[in-house]
SELUM-691701 format. One record per residue: residue number from 1; x, y, z of N, C-alpha, C in turn. Coordinates in steps of 0.1 Angstrom, whole numbers, plus 5000, padded with zeros to 4 digits. Each point is the difference from the previous one (the first is absolute). Layout:
N
[NUM; [X; Y; Z]; [X; Y; Z]; [X; Y; Z]]
...
end
This chain:
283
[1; [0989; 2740; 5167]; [5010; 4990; 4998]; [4998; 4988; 5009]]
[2; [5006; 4991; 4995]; [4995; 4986; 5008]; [5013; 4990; 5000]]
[3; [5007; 4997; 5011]; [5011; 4993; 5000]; [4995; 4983; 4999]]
[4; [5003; 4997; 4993]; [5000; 4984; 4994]; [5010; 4990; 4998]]
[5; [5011; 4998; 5012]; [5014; 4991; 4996]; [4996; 4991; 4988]]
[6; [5010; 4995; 4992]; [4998; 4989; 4991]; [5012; 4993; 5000]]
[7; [4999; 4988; 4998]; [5011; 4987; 5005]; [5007; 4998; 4982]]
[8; [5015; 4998; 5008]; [5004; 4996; 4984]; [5015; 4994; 5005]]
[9; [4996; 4982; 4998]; [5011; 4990; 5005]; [5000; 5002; 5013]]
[10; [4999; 4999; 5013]; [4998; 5005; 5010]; [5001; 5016; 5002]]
[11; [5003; 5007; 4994]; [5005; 5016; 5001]; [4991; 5006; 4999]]
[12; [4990; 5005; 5009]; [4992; 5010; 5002]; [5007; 5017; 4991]]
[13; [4988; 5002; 4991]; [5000; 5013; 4993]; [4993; 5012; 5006]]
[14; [5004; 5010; 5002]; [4989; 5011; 5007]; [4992; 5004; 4989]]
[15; [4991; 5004; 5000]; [4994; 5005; 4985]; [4985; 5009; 5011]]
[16; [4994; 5007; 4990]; [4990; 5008; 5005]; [4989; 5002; 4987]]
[17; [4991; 5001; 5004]; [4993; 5001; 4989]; [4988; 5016; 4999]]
[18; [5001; 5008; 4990]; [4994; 5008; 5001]; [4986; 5003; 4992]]
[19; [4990; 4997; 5006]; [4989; 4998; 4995]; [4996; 5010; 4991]]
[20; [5002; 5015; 4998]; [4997; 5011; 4998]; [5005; 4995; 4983]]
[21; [5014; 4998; 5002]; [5005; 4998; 4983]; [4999; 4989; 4996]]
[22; [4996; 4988; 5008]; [4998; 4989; 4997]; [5012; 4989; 4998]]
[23; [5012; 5007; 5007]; [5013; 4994; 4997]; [5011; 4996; 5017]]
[24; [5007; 4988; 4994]; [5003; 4989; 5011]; [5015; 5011; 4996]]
[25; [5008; 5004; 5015]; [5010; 5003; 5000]; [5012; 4992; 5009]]
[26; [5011; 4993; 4995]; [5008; 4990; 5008]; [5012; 5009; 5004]]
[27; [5004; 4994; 5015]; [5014; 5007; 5001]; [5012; 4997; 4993]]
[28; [5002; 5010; 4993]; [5015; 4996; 4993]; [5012; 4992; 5009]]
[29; [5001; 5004; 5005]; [5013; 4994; 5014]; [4996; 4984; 4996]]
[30; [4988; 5002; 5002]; [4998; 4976; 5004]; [5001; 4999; 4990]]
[31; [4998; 5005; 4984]; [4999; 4994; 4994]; [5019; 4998; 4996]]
[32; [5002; 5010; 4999]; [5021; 5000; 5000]; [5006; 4988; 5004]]
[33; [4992; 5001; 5018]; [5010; 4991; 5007]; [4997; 4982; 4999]]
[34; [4990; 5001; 4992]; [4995; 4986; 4994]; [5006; 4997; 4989]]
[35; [5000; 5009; 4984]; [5009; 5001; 4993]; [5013; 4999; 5003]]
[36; [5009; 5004; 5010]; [5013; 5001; 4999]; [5008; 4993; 5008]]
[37; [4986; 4993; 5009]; [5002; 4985; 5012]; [5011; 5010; 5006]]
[38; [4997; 5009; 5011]; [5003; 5010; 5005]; [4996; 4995; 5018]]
[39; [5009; 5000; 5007]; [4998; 4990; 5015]; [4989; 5006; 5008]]
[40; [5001; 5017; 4997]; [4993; 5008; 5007]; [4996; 5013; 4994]]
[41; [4984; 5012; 5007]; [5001; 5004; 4994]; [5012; 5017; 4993]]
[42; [5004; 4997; 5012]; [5008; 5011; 4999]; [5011; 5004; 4985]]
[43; [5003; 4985; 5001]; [5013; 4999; 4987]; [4990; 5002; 4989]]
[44; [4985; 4993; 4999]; [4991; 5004; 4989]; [5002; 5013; 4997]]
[45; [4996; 5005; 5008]; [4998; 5018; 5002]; [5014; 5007; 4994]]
[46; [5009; 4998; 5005]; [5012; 5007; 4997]; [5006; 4988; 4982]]
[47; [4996; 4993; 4995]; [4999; 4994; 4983]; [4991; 5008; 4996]]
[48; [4985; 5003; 5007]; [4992; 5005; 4993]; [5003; 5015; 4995]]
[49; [5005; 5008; 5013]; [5008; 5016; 4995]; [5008; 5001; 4992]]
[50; [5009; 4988; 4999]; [5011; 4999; 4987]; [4993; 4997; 4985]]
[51; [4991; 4991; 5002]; [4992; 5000; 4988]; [4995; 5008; 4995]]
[52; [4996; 5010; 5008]; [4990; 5015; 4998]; [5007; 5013; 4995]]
[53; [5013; 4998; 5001]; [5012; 5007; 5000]; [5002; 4991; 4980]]
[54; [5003; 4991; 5002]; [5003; 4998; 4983]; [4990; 5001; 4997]]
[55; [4988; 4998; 4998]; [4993; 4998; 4995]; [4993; 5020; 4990]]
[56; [4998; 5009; 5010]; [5001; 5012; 4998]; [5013; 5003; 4992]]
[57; [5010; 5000; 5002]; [5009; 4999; 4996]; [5000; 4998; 4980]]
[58; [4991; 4988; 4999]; [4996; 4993; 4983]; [4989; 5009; 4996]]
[59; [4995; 5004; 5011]; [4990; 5009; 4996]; [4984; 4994; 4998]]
[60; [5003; 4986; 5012]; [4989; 4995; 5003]; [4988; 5007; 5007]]
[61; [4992; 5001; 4994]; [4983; 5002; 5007]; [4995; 4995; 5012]]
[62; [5001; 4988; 5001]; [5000; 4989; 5005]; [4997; 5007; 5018]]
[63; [5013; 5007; 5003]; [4999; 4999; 5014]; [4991; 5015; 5007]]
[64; [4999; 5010; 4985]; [4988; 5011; 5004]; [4985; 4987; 5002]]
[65; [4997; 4994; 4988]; [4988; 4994; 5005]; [4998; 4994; 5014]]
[66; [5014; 4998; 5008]; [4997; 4996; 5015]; [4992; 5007; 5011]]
[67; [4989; 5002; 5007]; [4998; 5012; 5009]; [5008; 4991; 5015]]
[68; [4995; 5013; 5006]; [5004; 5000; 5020]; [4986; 4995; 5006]]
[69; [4999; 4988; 5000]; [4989; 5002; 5013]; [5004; 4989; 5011]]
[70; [4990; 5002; 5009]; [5003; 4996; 5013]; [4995; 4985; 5002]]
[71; [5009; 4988; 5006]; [4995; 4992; 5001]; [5010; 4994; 5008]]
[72; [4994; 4985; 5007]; [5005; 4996; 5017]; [5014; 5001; 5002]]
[73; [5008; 5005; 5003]; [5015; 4995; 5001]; [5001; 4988; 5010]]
[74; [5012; 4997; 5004]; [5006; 4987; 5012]; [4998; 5003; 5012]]
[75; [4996; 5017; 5002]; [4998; 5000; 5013]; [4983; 5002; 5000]]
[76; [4991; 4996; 4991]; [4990; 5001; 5002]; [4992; 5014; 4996]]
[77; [5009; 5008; 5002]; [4995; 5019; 4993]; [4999; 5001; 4986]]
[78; [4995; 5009; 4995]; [4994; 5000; 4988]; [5010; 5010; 4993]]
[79; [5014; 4996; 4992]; [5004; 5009; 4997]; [5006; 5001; 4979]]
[80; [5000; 5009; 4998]; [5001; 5005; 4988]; [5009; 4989; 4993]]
[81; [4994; 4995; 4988]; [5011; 4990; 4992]; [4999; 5003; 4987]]
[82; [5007; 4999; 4988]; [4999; 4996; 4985]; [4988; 4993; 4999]]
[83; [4993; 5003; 4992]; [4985; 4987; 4997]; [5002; 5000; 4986]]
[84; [4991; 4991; 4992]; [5003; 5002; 4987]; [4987; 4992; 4994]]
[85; [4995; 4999; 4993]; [4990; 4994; 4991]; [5001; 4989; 4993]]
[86; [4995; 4989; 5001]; [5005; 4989; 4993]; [5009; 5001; 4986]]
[87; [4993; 5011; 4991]; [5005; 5002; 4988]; [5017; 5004; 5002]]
[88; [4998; 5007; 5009]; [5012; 5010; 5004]; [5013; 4982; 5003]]
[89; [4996; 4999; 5010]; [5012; 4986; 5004]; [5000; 4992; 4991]]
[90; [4993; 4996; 4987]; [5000; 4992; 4993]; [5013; 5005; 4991]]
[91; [4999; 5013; 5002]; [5013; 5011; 4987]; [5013; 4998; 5011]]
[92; [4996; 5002; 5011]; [5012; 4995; 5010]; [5010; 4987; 4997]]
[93; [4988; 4992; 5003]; [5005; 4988; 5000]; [5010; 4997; 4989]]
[94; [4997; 5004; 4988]; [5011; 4997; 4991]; [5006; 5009; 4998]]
[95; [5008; 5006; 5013]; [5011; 5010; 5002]; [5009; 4993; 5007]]
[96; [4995; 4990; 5010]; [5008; 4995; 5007]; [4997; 4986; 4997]]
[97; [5018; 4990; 4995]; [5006; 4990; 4999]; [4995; 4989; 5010]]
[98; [4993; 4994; 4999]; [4993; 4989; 5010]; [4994; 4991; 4998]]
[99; [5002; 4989; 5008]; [4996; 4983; 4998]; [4985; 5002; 5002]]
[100; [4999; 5006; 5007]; [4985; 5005; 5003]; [4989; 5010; 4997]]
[101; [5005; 5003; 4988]; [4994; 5010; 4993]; [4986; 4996; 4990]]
[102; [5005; 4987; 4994]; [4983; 4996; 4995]; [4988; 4993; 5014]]
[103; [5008; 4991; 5009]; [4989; 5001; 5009]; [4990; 5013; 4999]]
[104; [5012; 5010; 5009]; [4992; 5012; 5006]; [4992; 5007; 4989]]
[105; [5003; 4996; 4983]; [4993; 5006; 4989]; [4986; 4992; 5000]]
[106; [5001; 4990; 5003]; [4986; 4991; 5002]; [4992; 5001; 5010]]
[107; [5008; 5001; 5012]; [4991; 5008; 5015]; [4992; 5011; 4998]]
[108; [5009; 5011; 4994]; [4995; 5014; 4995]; [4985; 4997; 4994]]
[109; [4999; 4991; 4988]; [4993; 4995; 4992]; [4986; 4997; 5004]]
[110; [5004; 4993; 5014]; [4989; 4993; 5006]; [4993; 5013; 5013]]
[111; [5007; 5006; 5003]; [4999; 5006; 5012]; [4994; 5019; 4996]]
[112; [5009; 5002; 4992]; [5000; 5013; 4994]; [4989; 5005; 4988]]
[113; [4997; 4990; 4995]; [4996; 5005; 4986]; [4984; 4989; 5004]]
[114; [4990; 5003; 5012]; [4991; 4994; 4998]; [4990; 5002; 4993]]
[115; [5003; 5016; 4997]; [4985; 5003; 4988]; [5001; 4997; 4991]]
[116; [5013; 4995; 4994]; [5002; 4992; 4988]; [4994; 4984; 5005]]
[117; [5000; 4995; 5009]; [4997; 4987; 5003]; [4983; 5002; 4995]]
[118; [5000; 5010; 5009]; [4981; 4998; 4997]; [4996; 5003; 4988]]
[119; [5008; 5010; 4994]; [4989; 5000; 4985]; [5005; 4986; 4990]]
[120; [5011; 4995; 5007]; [4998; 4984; 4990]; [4987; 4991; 5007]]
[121; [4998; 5003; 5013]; [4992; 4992; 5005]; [4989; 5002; 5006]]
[122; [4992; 5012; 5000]; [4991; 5011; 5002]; [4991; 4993; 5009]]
[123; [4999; 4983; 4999]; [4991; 4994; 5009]; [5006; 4996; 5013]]
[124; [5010; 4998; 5003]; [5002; 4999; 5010]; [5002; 5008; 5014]]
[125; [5008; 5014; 4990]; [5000; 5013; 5011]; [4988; 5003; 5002]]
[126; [4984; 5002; 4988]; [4987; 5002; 5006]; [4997; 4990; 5013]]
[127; [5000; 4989; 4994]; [4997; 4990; 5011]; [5007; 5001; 5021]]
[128; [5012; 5005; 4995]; [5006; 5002; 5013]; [4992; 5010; 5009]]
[129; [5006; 5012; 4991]; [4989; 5011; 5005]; [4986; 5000; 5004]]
[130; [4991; 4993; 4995]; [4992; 5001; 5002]; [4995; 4984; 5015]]
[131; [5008; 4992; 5003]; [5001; 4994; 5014]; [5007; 5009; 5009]]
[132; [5007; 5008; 4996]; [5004; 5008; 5011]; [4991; 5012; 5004]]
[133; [4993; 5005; 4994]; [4989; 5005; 4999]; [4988; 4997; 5009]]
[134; [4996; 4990; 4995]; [4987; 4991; 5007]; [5007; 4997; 5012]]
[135; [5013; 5000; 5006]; [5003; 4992; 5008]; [4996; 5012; 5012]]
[136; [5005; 5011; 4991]; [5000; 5015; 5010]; [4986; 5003; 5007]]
[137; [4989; 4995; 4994]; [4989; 5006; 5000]; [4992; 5009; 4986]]
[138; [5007; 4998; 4992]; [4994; 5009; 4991]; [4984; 4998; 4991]]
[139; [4995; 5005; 4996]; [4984; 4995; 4990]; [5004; 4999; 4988]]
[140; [4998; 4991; 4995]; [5003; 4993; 4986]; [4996; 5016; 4993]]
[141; [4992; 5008; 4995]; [4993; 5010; 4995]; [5011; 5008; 5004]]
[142; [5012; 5003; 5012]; [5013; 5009; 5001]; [5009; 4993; 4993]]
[143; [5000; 4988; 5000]; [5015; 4988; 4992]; [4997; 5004; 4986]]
[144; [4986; 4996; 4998]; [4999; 5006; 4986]; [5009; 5015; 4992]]
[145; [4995; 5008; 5008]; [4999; 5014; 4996]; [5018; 5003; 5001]]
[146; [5004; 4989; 5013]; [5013; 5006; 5003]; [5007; 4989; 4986]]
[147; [5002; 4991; 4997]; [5004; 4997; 4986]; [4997; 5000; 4988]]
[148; [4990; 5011; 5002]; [4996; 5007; 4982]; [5010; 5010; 5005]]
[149; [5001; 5007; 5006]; [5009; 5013; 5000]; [5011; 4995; 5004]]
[150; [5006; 4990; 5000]; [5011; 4997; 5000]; [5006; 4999; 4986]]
[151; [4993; 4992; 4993]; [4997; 4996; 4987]; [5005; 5016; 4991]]
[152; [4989; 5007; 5001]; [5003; 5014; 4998]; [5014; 5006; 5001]]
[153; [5001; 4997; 5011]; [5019; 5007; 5004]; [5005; 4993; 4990]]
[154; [5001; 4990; 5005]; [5008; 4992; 4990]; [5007; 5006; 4982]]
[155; [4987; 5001; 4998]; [4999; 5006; 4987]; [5007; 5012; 4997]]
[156; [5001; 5013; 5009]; [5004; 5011; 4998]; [5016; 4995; 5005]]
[157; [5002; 4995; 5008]; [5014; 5000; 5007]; [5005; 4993; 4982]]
[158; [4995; 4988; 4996]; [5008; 4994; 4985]; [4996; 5014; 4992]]
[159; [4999; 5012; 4998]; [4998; 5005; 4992]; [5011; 5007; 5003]]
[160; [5001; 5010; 5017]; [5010; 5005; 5000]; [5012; 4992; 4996]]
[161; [5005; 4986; 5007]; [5013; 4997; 4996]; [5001; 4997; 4980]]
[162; [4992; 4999; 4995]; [5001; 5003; 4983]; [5003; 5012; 4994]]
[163; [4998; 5009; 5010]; [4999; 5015; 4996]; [5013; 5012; 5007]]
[164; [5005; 4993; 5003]; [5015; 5008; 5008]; [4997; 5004; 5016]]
[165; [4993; 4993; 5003]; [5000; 4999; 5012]; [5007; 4992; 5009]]
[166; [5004; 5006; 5010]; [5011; 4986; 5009]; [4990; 4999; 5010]]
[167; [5001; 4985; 5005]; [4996; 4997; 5010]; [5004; 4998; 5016]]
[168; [4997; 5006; 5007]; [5003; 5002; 5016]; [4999; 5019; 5001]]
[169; [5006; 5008; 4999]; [4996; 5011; 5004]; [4991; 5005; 4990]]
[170; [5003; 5001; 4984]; [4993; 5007; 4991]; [4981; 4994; 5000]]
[171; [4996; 4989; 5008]; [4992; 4990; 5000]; [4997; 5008; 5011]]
[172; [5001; 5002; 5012]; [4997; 5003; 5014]; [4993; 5018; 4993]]
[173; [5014; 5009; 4996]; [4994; 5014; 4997]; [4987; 4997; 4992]]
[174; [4996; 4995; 4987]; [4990; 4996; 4998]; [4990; 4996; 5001]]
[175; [4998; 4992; 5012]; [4989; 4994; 5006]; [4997; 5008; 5013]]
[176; [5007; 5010; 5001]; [5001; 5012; 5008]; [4993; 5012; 4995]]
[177; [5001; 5004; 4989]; [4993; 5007; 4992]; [4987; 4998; 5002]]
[178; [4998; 4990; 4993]; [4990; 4993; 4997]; [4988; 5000; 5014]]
[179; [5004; 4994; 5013]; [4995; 5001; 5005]; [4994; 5012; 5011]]
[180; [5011; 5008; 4994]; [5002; 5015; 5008]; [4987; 5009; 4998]]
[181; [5002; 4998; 4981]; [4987; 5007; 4994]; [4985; 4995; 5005]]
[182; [4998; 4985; 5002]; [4987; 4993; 4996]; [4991; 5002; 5017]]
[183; [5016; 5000; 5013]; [4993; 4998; 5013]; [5002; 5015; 5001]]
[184; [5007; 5004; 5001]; [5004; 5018; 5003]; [5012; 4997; 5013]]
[185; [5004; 4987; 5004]; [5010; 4997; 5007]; [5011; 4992; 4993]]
[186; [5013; 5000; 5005]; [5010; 4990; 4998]; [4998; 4986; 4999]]
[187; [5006; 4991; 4999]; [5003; 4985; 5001]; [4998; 4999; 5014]]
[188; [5015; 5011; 5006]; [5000; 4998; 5016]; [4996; 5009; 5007]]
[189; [4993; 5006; 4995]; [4989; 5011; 5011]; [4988; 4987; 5002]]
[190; [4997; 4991; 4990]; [4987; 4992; 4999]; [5004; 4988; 5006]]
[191; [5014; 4997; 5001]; [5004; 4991; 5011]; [5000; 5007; 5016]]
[192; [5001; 5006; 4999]; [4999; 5009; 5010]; [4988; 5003; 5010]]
[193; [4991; 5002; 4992]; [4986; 5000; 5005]; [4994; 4985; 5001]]
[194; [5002; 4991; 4997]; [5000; 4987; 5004]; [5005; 4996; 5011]]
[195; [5006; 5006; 5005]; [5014; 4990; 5013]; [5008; 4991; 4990]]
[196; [5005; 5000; 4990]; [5006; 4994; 4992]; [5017; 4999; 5002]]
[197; [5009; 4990; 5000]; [5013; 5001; 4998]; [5007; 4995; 4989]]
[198; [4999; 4985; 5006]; [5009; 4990; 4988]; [4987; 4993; 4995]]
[199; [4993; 5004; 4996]; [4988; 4995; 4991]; [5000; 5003; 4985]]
[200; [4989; 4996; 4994]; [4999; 5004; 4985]; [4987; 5008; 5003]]
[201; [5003; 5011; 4996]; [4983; 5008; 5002]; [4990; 4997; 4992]]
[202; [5003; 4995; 4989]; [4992; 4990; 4995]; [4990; 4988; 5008]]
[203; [5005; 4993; 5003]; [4997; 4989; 5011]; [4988; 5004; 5011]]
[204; [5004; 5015; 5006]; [4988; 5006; 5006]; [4989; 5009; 4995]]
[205; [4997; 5003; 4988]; [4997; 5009; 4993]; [4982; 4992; 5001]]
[206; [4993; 5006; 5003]; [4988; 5002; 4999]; [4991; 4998; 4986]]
[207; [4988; 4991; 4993]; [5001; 4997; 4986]; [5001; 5013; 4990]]
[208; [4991; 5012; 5013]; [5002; 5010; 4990]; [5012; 5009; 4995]]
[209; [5010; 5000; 5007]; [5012; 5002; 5005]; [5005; 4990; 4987]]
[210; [5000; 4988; 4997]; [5010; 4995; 4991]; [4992; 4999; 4987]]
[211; [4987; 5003; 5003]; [4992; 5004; 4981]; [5004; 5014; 4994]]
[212; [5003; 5011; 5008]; [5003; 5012; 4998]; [5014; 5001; 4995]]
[213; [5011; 4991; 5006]; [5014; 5001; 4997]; [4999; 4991; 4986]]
[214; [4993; 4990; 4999]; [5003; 4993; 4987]; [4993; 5008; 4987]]
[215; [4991; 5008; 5005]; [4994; 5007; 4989]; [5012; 5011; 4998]]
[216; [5006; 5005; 5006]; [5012; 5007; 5002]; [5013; 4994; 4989]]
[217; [5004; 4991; 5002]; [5010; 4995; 4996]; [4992; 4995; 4986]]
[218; [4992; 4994; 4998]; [4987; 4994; 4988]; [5006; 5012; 4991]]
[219; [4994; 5016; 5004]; [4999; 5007; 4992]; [5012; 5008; 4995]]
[220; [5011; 4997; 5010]; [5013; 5005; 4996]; [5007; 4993; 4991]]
[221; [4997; 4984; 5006]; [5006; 4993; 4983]; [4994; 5003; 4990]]
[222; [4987; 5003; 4996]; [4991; 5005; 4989]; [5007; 5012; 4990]]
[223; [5000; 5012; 5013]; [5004; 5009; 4996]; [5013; 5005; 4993]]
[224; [5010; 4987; 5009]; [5017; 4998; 4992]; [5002; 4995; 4988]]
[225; [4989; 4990; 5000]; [5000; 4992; 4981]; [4995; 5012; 4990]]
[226; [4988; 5004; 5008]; [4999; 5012; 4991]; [5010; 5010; 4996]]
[227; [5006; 5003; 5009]; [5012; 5008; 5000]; [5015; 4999; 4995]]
[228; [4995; 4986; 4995]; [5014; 4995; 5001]; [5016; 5001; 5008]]
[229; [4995; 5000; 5014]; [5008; 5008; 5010]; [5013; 4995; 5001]]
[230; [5010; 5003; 5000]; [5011; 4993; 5002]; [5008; 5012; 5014]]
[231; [5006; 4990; 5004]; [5011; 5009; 5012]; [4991; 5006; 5009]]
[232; [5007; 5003; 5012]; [4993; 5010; 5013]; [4993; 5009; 4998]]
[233; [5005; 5008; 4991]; [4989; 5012; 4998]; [4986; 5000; 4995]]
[234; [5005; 4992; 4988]; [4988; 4999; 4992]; [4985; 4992; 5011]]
[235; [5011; 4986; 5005]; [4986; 4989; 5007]; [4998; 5007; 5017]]
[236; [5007; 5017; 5000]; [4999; 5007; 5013]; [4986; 5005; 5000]]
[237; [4999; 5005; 4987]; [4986; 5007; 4991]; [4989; 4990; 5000]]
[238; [5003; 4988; 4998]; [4985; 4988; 4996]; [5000; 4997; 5017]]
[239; [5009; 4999; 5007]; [4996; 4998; 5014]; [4990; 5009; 5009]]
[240; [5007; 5016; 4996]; [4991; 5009; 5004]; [4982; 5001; 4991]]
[241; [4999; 4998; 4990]; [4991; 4999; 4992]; [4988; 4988; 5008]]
[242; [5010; 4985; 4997]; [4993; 4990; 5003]; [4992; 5003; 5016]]
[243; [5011; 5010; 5009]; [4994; 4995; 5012]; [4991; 5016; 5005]]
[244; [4995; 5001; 4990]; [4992; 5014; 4997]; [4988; 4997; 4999]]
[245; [4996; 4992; 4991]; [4989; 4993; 4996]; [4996; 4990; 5013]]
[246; [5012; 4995; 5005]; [4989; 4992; 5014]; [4998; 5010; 5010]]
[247; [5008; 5008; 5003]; [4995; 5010; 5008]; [4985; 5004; 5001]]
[248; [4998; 5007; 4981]; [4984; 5006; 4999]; [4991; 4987; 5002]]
[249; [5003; 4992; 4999]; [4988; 4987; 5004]; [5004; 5001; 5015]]
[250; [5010; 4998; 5007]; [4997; 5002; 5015]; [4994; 5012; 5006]]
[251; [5003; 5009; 4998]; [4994; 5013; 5001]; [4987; 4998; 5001]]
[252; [4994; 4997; 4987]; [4984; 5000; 4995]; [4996; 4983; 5009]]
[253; [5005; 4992; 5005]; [4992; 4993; 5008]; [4996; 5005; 5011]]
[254; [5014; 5009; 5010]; [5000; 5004; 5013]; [4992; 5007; 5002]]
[255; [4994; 5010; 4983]; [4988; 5010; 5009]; [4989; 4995; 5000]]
[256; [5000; 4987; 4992]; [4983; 4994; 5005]; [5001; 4987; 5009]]
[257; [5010; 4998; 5004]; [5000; 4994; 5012]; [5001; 5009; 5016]]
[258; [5008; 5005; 4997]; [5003; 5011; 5010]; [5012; 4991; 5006]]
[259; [5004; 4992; 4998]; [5009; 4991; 5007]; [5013; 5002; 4990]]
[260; [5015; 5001; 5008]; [5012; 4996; 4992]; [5006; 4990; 4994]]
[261; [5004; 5000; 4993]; [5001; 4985; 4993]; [5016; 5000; 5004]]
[262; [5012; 5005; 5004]; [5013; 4997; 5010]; [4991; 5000; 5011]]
[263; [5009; 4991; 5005]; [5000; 4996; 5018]; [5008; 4993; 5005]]
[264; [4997; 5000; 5012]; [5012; 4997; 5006]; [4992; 4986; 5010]]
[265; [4993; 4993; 4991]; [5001; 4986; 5007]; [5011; 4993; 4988]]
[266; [4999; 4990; 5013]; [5009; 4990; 4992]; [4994; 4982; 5006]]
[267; [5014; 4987; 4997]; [4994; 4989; 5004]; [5006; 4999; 5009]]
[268; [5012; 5007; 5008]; [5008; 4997; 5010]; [4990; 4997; 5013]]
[269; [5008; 4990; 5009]; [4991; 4991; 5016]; [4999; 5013; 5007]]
[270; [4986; 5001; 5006]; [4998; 5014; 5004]; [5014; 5004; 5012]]
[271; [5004; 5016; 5002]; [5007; 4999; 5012]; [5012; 5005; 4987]]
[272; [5006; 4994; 4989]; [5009; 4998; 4992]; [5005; 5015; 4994]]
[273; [4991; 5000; 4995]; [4996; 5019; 4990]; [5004; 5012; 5011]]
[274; [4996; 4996; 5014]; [5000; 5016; 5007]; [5016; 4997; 5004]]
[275; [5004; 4989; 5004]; [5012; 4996; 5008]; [5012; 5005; 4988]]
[276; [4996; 5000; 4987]; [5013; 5003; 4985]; [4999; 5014; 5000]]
[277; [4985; 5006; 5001]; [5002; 5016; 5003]; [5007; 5006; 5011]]
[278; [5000; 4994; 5011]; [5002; 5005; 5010]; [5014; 5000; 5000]]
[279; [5006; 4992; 4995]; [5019; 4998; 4996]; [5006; 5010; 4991]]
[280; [4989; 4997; 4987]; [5006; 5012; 4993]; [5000; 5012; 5005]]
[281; [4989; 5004; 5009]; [4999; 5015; 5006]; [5014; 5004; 5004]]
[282; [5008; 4986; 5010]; [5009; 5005; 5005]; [5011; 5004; 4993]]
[283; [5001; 5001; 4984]; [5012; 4997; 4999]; [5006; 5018; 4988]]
end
């Protein structure tokens, strides 16, 4: 998870971003007390329980799609809030009566829904990425490899959401799968072994490390169209399949290399990796 305030009319939004499902979650409270031009947050908070209350009530969905997670409060501590998904506040928003309800539908727009920006504009987010990249240090021959397999994701993630898939947790279990079978570790066992926190394990992944995951994902979208996979179970099966097949190719390099193809380098400033391990140990 990765805390990222976002500004809207002066009113700072909490939002977090979780790289694993690929999805931007905002605090419900700010967005209320912005809607309801609410002085403080507290009165947001106690509208927003009332809203939560009719709204179940109608037999809205709406406020199960909210989760709990942790993010800065006023005193600086990291404590449990409503979050919601762009999509999710967008169904909000026209629950609640407000002068400010299409702004915030156009903020959403701009802020929330970037992967829609880039597949209208596919040259610009490559472009970005790739100066942030070079900026980091990376070899044009890694930029490469890391936006062909991006490319790749890309592709399976639009299949899942075509196919009954939701995106943010059903996206994460999947790419979880996936990866579970192909390395023989987790998402976050492999962040793990990196010194990794609020990163994208992507980003540190080694070329053979992100040829192996895209052959992974490559072959599980393959296997889905074949399949015609629809819903969790079914694209549960092309996940475990897809990340089967990269496995036996990692397998079969490692015994004629003799070398592992997971590891636990990464690009973090040396000093960085032992100091994230050493935290987590404690906790």
């Amino acid at each position: 998870m990765k805390f990222l305030p976002a500004e809207f009319e002066n009113q700072t939004f909490r939002r977090v971003y979780d790289e694993e499902s690929e999805t931007w979650w905002f605090s419900v409270v700010d967005v209320v007390q912005v809607l309801t031009q609410q002085p403080d947050a507290l009165t947001a908070r106690k509208y927003w329980n009332q809203l939560k209350v009719r709204l179940g009530r109608e037999g809205s969905e709406l406020v199960t799609d909210c989760h709990q997670l942790k993010m800065p409060a006023a005193d600086g501590k990291l404590r449990l809030t409503d979050a919601a998904s762009a999509q999710t506040l967008l169904r909000l928003v026209q629950s609640v009566p407000s002068p400010k309800a299409e702004p915030i539908k156009l903020w959403l727009a701009k802020v929330g829904f970037e992967r829609m920006q880039e597949m209208a504009d596919p040259g610009l987010s490559l472009n970005r990425a790739r100066e942030t990249w070079q900026k980091h240090g990376r070899s044009e021959k890694w930029i490469q490899q890391r936006m062909t397999g991006q490319e790749t994701r890309n592709k399976l993630t639009d299949y899942w959401a075509n196919h009954d898939i939701k995106q943010g947790e059903e996206f994460a279990i999947l790419t979880n799968l996936i990866h579970q079978e192909w390395a023989g570790v987790s998402v976050k066992a492999h962040k793990t072994m990196k010194g990794l926190k609020d990163h994208n394990l992507r980003d540190h992944m080694s070329e053979a490390e992100l040829i192996f995951t895209a052959l992974a994902e490559l072959s599980t979208r393959q296997i889905a169209e074949a399949d015609e996979a629809t819903g969790m179970a079914e694209n549960s099966k092309a996940a475990k399949k897809g990340g089967a097949i990269a496995k036996q190719a990692r397998t079969a390099l490692e015994a004629k290399t003799g070398k592992s193809v997971v590891t636990g380098e990464n690009f973090l400033p040396p000093g960085k990796a032992t100091k994230a391990l050493k935290k987590d140990g404690k906790k």
